[in-house]
mmCIF file as Biopython writes it, N, C-alpha, C and O atoms, coordinates in Angstrom:
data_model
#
loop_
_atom_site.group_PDB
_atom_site.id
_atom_site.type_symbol
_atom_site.label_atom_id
_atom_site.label_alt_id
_atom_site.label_comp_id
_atom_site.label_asym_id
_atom_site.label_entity_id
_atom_site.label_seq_id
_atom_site.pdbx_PDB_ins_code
_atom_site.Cartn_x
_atom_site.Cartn_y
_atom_site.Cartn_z
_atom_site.occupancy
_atom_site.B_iso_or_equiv
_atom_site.auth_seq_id
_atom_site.auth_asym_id
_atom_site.pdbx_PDB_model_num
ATOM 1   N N  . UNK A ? 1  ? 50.594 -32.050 -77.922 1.0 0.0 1  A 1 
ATOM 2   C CA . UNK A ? 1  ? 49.288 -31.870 -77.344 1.0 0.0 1  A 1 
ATOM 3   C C  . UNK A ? 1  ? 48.948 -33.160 -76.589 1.0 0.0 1  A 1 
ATOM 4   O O  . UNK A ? 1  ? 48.732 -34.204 -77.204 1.0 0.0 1  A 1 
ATOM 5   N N  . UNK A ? 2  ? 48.890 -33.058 -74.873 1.0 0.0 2  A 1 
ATOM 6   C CA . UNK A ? 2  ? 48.019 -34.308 -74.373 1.0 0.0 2  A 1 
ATOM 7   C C  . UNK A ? 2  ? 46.850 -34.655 -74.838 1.0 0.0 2  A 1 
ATOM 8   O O  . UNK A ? 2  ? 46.499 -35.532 -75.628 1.0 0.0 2  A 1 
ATOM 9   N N  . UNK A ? 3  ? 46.205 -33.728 -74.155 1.0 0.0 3  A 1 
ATOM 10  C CA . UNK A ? 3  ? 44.436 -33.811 -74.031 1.0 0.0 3  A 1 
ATOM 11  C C  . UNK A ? 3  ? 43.942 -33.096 -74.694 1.0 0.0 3  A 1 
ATOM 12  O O  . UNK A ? 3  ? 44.289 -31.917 -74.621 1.0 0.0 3  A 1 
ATOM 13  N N  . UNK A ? 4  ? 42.968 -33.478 -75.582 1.0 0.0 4  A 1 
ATOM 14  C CA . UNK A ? 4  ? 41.847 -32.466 -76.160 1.0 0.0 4  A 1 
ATOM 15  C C  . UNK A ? 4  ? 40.813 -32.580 -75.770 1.0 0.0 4  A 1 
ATOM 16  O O  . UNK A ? 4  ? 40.611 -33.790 -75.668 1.0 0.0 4  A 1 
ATOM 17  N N  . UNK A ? 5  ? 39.735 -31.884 -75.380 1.0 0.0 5  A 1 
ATOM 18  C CA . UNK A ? 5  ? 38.351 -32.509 -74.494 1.0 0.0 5  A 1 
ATOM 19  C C  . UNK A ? 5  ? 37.478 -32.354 -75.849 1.0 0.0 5  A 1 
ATOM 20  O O  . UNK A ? 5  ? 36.351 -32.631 -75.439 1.0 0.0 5  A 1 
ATOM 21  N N  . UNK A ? 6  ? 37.392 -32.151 -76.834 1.0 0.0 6  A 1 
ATOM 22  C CA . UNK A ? 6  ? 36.651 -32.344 -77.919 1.0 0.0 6  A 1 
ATOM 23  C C  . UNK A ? 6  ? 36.913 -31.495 -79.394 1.0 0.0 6  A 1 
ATOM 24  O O  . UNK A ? 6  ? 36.991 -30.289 -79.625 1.0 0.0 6  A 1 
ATOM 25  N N  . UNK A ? 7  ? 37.011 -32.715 -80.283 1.0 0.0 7  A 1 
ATOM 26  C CA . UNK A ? 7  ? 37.127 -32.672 -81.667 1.0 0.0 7  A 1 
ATOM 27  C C  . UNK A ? 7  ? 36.948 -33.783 -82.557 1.0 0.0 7  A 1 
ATOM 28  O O  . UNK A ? 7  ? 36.828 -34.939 -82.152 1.0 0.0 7  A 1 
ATOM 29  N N  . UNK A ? 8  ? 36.929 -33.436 -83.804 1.0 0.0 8  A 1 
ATOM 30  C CA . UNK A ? 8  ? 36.317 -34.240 -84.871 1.0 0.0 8  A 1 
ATOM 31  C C  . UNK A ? 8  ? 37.158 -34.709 -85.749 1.0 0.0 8  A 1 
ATOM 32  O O  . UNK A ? 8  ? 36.773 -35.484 -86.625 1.0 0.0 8  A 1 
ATOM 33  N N  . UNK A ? 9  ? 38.572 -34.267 -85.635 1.0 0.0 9  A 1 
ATOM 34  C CA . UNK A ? 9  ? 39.773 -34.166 -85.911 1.0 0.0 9  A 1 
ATOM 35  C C  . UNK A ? 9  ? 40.121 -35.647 -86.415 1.0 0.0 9  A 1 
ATOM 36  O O  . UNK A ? 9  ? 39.886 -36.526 -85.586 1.0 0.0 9  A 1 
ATOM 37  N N  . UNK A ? 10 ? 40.621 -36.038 -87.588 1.0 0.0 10 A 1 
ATOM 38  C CA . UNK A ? 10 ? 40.647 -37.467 -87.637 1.0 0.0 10 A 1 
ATOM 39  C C  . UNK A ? 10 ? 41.406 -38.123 -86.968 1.0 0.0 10 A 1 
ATOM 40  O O  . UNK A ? 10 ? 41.220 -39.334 -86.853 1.0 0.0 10 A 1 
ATOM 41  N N  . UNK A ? 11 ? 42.392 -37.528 -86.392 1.0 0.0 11 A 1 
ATOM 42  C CA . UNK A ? 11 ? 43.602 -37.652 -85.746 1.0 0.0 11 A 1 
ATOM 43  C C  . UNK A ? 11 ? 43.135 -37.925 -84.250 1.0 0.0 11 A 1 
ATOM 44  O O  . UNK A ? 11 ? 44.058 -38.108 -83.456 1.0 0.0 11 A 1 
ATOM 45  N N  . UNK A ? 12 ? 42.146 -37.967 -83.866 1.0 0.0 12 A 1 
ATOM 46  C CA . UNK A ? 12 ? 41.079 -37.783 -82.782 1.0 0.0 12 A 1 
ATOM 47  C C  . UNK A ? 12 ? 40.083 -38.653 -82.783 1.0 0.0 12 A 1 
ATOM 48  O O  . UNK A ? 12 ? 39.030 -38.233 -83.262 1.0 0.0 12 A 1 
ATOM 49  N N  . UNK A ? 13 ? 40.107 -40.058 -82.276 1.0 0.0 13 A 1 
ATOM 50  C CA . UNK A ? 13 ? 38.871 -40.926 -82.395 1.0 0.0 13 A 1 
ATOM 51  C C  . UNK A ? 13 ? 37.640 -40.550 -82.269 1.0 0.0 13 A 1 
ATOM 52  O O  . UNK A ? 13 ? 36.653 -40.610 -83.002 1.0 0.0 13 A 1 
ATOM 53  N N  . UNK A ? 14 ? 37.914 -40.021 -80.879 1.0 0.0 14 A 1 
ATOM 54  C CA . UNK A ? 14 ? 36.411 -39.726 -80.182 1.0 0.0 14 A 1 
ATOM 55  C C  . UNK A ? 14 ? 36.379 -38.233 -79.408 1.0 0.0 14 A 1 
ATOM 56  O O  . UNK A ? 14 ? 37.216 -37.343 -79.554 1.0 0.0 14 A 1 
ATOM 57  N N  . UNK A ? 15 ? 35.272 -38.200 -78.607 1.0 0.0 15 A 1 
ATOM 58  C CA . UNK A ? 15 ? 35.842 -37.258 -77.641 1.0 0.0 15 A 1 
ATOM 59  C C  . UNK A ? 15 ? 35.708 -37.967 -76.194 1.0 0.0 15 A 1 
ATOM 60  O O  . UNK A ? 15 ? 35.132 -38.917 -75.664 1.0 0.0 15 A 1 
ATOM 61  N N  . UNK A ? 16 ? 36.592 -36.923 -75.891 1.0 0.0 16 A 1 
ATOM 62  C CA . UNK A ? 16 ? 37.256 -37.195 -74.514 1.0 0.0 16 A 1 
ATOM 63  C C  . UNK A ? 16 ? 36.231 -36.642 -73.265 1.0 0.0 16 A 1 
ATOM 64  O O  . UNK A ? 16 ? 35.960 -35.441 -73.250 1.0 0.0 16 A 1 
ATOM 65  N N  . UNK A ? 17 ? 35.688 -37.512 -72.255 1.0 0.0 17 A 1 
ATOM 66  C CA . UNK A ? 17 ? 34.849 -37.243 -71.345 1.0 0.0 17 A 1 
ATOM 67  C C  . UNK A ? 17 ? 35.023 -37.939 -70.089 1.0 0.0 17 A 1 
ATOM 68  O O  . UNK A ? 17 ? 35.407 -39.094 -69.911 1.0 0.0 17 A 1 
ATOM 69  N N  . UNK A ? 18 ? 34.569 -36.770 -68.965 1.0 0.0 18 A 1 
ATOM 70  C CA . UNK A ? 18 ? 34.626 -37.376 -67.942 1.0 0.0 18 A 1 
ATOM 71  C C  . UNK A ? 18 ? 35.068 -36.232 -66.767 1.0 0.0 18 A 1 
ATOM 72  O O  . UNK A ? 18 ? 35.347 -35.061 -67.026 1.0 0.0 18 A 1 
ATOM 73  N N  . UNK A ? 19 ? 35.067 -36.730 -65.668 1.0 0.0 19 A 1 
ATOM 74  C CA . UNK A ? 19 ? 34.484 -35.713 -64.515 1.0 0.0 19 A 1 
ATOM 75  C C  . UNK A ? 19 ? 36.606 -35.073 -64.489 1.0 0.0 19 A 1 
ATOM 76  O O  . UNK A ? 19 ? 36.868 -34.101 -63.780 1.0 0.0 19 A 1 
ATOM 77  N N  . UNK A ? 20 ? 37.229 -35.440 -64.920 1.0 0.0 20 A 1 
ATOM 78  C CA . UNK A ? 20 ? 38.685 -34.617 -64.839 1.0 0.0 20 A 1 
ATOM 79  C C  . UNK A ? 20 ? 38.626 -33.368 -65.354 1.0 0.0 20 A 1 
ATOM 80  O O  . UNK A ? 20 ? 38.984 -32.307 -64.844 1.0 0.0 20 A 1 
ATOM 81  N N  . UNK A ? 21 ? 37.871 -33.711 -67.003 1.0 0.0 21 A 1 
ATOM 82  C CA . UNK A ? 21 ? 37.947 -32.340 -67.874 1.0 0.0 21 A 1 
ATOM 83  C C  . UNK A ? 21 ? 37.204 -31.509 -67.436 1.0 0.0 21 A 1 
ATOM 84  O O  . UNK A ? 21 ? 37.433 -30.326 -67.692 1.0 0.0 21 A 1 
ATOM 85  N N  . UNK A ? 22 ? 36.222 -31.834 -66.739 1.0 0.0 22 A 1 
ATOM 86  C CA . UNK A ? 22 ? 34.667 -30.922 -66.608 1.0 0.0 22 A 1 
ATOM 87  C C  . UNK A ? 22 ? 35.474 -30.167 -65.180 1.0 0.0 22 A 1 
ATOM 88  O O  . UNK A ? 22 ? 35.582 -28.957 -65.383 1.0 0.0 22 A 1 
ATOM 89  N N  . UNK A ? 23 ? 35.897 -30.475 -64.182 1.0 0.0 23 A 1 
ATOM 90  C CA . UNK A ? 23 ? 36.663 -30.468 -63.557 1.0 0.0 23 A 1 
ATOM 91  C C  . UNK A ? 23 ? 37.581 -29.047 -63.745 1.0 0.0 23 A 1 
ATOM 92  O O  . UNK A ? 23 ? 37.416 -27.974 -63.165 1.0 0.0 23 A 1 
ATOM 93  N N  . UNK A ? 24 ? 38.429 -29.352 -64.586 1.0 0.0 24 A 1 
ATOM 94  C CA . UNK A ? 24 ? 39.669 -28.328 -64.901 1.0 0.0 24 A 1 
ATOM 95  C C  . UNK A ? 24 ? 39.007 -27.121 -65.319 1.0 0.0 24 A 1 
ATOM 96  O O  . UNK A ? 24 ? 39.306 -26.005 -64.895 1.0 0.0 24 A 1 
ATOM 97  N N  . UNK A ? 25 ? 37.824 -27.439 -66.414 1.0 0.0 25 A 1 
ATOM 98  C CA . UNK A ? 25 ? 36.985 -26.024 -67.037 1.0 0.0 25 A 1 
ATOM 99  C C  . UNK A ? 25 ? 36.383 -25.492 -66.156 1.0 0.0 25 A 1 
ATOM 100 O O  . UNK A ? 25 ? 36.059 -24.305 -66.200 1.0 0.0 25 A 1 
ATOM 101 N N  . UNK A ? 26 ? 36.081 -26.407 -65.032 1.0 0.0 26 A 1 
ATOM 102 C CA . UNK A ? 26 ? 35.017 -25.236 -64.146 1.0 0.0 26 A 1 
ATOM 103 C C  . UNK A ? 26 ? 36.116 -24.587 -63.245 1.0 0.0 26 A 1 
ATOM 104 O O  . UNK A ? 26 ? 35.833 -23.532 -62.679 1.0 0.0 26 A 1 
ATOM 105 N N  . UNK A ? 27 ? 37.602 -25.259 -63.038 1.0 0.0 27 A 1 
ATOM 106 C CA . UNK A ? 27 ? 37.975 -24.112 -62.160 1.0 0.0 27 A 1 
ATOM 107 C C  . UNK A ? 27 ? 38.730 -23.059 -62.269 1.0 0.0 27 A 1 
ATOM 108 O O  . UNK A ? 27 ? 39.205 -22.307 -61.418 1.0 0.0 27 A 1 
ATOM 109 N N  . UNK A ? 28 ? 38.837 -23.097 -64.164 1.0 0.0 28 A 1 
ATOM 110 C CA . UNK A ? 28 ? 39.083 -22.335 -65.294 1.0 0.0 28 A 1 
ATOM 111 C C  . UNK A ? 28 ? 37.888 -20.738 -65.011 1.0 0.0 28 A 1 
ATOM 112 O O  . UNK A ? 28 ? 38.155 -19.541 -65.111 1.0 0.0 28 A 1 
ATOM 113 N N  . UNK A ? 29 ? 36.683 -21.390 -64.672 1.0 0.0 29 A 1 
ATOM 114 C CA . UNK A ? 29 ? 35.879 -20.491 -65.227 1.0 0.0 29 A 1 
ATOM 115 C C  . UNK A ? 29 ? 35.419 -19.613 -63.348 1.0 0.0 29 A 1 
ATOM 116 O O  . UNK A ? 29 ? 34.965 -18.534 -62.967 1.0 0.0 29 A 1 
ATOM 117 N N  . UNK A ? 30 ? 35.854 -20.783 -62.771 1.0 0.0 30 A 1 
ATOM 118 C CA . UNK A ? 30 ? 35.776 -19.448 -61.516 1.0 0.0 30 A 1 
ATOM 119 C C  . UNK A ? 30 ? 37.095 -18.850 -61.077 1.0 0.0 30 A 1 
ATOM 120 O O  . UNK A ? 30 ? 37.088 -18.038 -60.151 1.0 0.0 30 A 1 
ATOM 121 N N  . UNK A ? 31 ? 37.952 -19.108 -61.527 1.0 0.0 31 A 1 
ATOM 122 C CA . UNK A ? 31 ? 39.459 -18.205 -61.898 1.0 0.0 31 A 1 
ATOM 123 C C  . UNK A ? 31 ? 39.007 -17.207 -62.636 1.0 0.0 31 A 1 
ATOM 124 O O  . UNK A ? 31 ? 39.199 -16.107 -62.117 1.0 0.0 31 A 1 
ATOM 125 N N  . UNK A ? 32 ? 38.424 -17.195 -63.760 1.0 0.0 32 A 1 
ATOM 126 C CA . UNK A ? 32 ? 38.296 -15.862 -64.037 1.0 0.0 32 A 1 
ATOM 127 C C  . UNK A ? 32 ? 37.247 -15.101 -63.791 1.0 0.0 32 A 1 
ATOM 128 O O  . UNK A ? 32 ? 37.278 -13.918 -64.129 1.0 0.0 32 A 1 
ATOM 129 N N  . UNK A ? 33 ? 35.895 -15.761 -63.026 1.0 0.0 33 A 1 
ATOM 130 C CA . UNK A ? 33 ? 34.641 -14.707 -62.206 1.0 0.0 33 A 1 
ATOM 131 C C  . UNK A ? 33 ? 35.543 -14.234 -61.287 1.0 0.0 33 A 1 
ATOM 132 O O  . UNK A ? 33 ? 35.760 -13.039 -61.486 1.0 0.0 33 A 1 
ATOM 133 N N  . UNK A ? 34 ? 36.401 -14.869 -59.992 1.0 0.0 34 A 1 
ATOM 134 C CA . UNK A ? 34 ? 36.941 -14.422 -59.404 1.0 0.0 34 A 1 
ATOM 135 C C  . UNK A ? 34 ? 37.728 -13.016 -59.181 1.0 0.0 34 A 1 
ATOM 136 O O  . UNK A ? 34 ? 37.678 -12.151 -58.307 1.0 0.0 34 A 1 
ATOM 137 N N  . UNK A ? 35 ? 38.481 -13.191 -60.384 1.0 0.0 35 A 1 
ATOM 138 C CA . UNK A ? 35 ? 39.860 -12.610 -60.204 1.0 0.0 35 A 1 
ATOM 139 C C  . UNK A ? 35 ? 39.319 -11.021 -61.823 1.0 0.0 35 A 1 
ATOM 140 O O  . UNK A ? 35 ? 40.096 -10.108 -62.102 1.0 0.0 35 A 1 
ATOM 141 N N  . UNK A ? 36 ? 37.991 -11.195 -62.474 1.0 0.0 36 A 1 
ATOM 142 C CA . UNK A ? 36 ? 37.918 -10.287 -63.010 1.0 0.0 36 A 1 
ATOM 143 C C  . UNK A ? 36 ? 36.564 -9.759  -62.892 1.0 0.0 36 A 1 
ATOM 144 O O  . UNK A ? 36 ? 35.759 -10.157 -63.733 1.0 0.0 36 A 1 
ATOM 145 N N  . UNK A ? 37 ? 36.190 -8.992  -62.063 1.0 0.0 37 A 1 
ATOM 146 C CA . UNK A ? 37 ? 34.493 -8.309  -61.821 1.0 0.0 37 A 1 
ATOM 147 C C  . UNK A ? 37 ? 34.218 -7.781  -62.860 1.0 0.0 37 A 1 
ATOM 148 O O  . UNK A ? 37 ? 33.779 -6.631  -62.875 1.0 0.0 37 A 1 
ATOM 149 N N  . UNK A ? 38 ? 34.384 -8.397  -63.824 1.0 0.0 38 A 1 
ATOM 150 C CA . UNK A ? 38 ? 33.476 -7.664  -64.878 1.0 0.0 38 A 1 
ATOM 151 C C  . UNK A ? 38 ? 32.489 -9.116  -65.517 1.0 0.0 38 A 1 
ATOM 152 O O  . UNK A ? 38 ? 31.450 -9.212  -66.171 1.0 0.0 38 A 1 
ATOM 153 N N  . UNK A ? 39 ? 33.418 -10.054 -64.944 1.0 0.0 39 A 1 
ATOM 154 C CA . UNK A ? 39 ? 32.113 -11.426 -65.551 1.0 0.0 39 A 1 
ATOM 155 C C  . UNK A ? 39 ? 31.230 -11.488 -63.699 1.0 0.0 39 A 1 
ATOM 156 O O  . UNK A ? 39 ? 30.440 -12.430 -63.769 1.0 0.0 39 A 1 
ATOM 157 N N  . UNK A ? 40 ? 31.168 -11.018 -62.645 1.0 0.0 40 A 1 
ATOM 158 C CA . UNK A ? 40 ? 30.757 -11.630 -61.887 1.0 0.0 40 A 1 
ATOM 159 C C  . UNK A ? 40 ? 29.275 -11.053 -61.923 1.0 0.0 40 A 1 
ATOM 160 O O  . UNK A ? 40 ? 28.341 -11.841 -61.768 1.0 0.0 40 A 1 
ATOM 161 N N  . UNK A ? 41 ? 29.018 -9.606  -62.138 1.0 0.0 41 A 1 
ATOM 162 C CA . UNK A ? 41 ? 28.006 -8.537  -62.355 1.0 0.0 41 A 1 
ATOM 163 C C  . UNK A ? 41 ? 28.344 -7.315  -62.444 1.0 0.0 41 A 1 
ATOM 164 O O  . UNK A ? 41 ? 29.492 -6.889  -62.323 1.0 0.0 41 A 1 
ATOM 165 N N  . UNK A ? 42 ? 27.380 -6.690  -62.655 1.0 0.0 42 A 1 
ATOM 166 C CA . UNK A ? 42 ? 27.527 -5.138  -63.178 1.0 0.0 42 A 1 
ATOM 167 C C  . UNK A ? 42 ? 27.864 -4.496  -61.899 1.0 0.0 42 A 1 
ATOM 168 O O  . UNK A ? 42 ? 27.128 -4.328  -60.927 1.0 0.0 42 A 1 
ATOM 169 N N  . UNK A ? 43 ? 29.177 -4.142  -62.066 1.0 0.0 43 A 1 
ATOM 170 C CA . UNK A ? 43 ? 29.525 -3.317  -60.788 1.0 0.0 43 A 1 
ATOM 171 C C  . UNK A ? 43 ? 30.017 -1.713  -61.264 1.0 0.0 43 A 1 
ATOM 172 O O  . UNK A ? 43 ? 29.526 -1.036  -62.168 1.0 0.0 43 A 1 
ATOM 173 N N  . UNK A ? 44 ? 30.929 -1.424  -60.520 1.0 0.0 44 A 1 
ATOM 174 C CA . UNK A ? 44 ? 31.744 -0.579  -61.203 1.0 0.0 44 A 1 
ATOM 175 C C  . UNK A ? 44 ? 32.527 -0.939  -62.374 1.0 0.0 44 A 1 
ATOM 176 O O  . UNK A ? 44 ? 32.611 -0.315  -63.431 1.0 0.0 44 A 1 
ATOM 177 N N  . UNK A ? 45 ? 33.189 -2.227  -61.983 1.0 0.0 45 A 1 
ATOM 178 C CA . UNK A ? 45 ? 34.348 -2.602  -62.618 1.0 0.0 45 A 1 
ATOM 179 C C  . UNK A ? 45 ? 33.579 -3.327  -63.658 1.0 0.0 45 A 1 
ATOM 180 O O  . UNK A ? 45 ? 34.152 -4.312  -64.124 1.0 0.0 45 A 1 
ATOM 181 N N  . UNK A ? 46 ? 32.204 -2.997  -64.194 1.0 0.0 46 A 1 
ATOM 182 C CA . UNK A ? 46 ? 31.336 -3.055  -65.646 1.0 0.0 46 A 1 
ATOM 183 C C  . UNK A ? 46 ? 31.698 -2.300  -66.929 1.0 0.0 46 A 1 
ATOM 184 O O  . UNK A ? 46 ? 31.486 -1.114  -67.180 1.0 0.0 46 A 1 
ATOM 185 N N  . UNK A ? 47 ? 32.247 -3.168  -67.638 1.0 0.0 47 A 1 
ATOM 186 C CA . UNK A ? 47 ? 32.784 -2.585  -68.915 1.0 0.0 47 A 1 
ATOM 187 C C  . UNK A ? 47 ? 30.955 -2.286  -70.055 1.0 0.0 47 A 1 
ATOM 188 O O  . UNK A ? 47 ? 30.043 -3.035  -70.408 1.0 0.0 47 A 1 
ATOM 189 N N  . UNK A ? 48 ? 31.270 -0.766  -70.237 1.0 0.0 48 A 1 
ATOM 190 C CA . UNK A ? 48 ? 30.004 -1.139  -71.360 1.0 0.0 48 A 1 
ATOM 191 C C  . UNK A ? 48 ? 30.338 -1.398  -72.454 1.0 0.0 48 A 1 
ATOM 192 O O  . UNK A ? 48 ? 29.528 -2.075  -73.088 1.0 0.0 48 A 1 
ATOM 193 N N  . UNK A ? 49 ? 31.614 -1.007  -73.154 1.0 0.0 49 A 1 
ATOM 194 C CA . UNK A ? 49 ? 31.785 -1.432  -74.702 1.0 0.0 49 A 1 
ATOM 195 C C  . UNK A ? 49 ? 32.484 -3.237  -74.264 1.0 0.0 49 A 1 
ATOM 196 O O  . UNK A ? 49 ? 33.093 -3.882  -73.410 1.0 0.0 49 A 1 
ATOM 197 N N  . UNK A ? 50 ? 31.950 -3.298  -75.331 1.0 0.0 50 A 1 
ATOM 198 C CA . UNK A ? 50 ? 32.237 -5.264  -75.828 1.0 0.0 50 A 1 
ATOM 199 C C  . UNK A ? 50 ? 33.491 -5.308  -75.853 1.0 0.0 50 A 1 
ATOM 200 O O  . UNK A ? 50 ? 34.093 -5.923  -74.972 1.0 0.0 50 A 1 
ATOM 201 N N  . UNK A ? 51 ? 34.339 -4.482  -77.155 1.0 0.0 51 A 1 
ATOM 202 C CA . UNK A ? 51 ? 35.772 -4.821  -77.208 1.0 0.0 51 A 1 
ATOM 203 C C  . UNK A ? 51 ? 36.607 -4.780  -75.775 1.0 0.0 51 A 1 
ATOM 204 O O  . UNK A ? 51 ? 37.385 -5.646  -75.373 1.0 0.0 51 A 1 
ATOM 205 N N  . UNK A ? 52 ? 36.257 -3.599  -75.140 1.0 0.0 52 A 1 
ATOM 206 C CA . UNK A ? 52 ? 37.178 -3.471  -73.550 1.0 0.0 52 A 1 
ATOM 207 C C  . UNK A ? 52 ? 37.094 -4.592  -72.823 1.0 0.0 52 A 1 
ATOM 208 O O  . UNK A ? 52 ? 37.972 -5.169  -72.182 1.0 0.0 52 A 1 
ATOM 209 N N  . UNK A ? 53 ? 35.775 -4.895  -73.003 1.0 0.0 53 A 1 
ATOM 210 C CA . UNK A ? 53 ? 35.488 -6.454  -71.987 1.0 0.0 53 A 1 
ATOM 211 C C  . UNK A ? 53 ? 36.464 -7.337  -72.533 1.0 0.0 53 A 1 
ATOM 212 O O  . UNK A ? 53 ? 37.305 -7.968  -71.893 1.0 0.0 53 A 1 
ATOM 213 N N  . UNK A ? 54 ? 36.271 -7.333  -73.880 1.0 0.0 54 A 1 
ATOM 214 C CA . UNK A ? 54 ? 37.358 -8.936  -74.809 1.0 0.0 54 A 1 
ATOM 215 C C  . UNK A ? 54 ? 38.241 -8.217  -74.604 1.0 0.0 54 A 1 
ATOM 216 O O  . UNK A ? 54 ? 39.023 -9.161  -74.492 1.0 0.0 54 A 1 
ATOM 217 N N  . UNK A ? 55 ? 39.052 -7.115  -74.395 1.0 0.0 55 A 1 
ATOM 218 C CA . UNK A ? 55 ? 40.411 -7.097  -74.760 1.0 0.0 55 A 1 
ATOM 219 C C  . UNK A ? 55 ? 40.725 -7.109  -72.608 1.0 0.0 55 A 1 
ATOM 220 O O  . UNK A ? 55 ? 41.668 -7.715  -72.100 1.0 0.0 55 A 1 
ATOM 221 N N  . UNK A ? 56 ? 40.197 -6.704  -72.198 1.0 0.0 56 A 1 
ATOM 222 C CA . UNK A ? 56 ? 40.486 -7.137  -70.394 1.0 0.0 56 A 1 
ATOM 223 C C  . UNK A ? 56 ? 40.248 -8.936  -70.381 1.0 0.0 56 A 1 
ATOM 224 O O  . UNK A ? 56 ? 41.187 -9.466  -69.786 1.0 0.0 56 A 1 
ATOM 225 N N  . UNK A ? 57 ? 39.612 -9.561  -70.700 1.0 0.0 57 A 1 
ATOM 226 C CA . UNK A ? 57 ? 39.373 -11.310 -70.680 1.0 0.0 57 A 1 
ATOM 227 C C  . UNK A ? 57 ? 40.879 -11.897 -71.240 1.0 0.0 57 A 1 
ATOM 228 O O  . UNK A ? 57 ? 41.519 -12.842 -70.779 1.0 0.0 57 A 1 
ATOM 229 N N  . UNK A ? 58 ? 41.206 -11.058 -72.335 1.0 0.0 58 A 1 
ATOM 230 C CA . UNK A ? 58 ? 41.887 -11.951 -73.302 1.0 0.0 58 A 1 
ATOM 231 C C  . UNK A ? 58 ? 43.671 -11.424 -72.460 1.0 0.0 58 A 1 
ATOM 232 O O  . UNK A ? 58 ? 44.614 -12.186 -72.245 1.0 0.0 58 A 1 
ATOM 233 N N  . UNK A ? 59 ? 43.603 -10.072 -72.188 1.0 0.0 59 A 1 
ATOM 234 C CA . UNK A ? 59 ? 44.923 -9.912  -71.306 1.0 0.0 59 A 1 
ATOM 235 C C  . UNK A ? 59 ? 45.176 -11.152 -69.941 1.0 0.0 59 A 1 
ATOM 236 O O  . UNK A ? 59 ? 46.019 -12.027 -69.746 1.0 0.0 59 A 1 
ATOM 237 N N  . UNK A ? 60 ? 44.026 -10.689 -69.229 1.0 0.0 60 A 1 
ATOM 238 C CA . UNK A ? 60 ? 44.170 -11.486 -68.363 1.0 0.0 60 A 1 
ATOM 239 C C  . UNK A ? 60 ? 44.269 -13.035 -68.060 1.0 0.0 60 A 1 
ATOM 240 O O  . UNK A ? 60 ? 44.702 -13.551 -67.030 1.0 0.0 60 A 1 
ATOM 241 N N  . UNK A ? 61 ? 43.498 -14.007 -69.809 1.0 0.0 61 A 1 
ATOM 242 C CA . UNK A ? 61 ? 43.666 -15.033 -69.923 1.0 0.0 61 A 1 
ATOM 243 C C  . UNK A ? 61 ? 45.335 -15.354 -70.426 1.0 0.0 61 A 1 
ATOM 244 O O  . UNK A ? 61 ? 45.730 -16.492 -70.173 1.0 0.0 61 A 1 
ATOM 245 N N  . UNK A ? 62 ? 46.122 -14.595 -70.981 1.0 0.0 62 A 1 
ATOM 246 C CA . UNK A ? 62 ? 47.189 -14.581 -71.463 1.0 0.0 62 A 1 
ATOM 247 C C  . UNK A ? 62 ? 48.198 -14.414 -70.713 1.0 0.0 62 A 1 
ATOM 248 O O  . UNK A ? 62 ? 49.235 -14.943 -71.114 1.0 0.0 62 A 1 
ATOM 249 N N  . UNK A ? 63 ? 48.245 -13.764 -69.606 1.0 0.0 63 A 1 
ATOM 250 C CA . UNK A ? 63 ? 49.096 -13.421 -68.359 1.0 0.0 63 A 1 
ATOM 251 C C  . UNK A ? 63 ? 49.302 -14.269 -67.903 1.0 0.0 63 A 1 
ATOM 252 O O  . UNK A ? 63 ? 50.439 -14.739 -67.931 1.0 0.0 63 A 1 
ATOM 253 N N  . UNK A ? 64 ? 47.657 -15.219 -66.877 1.0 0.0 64 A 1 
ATOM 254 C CA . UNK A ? 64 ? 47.714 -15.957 -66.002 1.0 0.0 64 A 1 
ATOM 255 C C  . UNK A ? 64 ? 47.887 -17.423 -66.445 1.0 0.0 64 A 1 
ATOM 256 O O  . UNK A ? 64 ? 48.613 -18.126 -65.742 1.0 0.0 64 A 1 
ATOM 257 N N  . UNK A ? 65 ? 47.217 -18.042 -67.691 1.0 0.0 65 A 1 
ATOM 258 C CA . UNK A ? 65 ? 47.181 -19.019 -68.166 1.0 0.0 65 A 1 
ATOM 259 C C  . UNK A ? 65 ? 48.599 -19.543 -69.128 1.0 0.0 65 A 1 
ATOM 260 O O  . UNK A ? 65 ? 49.007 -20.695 -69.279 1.0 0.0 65 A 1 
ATOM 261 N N  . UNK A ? 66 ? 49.108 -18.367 -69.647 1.0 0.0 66 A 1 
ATOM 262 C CA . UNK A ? 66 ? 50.102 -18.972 -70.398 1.0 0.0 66 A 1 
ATOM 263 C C  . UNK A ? 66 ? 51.264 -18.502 -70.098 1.0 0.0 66 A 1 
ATOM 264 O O  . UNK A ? 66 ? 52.139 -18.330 -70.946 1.0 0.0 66 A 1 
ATOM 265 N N  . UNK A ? 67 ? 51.424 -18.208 -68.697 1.0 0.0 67 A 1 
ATOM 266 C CA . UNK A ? 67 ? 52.953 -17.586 -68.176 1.0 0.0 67 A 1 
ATOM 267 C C  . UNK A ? 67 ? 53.046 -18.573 -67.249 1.0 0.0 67 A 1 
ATOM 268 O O  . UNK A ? 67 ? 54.028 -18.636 -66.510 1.0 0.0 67 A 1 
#
C-alpha cells in the first residue's frame, strides 16, 4: 500500500492531506457522474430500487478501476 488519504491505523501517523489526494477523488467522482446517469439525475437511466443502483456502481467501479 502507497498512500492512504486517511486512517487511525497505528501503522499510520497521521493523515495524509493535500491538494494531490483531493485531486485524484474528485476525478474519481466525475468518472463515475460521467460515465453512469444514474448518479448525474433522474433520467431514464434512474434506477428506483437501491440495490440495482449499488449493484450498477459497484460493477462498474470494479471493471474500470481495478482492471
Amino acid at each position: 500500500m502507497k498512500n492512504t488519504c486517511s486512517t487511525n491505523w497505528k501503522h499510520h501517523p497521521s493523515h495524509l492531506t493535500g491538494k494531490k489526494f483531493t485531486q485524484r477523488i474528485e476525478r474519481n467522482n466525475l468518472t463515475l457522474r460521467t460515465r453512469i446517469k444514474r448518479l448525474a439525475r433522474k433520467t431514464i437511466c434512474f434506477s428506483r430500487s437501491v440495490e440495482i443502483h449499488e449493484k450498477v456502481i459497484g460493477t462498474f467501479i470494479e471493471k474500470h478501476m481495478f482492471y
